[in-house]
N, C-alpha and C positions, 0 to 999 in steps of 0.2 A: 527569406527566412524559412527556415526547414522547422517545423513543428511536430510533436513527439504525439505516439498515443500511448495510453497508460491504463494498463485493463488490473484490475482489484483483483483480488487473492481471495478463494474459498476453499477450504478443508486441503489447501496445498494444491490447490490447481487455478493460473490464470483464468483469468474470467472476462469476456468479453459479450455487452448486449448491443442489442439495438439501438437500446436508449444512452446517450451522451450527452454530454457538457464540454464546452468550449473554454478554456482556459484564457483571458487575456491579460498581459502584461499591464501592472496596474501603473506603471509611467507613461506606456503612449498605446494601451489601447491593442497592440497587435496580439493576432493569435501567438497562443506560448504551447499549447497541447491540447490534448483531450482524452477524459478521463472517462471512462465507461459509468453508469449507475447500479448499483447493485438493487433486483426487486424481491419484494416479499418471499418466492423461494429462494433466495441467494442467502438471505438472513437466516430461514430454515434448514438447508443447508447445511451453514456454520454451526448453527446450534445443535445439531443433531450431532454434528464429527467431533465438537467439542464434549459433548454429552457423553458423549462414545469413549473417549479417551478421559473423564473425570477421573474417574476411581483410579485408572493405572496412574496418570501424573499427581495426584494426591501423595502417594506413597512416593515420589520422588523426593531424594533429596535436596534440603534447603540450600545447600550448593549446587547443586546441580542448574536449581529453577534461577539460582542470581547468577552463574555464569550463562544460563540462555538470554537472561535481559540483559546483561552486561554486554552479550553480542547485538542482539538488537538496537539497544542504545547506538551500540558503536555503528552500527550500518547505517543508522539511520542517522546520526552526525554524518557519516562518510558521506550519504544520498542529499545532506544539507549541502553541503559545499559543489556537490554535482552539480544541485537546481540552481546555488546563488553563480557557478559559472555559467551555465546556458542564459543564467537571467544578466550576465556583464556581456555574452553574446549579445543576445537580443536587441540591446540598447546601442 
């Protein structure tokens, strides 16, 4: 079984640490991936590029911000059905 690594999103850049966690399939126990941790600067980080960009996206409009979650959303249903296929692999 071929097992995935998944490094977390800061201010739009991949992020990859040291520190990991081991994902294991919660039916029999094997590795399923592993996902990097984000530390104390990785949170500062976000909050500062978020910080940075408040007042421009404030002024965006209320369409605008429900068609970027409307995408999100959708990705992120699309990335559900990714993980529950590797997870009918897995088993």
């Amino acid at each position: 079984m071929t097992t995935s690594h998944h490094p977390f999103w800061v201010a739009g850049s991949a992020v990859t640490t040291q520190a990991s966690s081991e994902i294991r399939s919660p039916f029999d126990g094997r590795a399923a991936g592993t996902v990097f941790e984000a530390g104390a600067e990785h949170v500062e980080t976000a909050l500062s590029a978020a910080s940075a960009v408040a007042a421009e996206f404030a002024g965006t409009p209320v369409y605008v911000r429900a068609s970027a979650l409307a995408h999100v959303s959708s990705r992120l249903r699309e990335r559900g059905e990714d993980r529950a296929a590797d997870h009918r692999r897995i088993r």
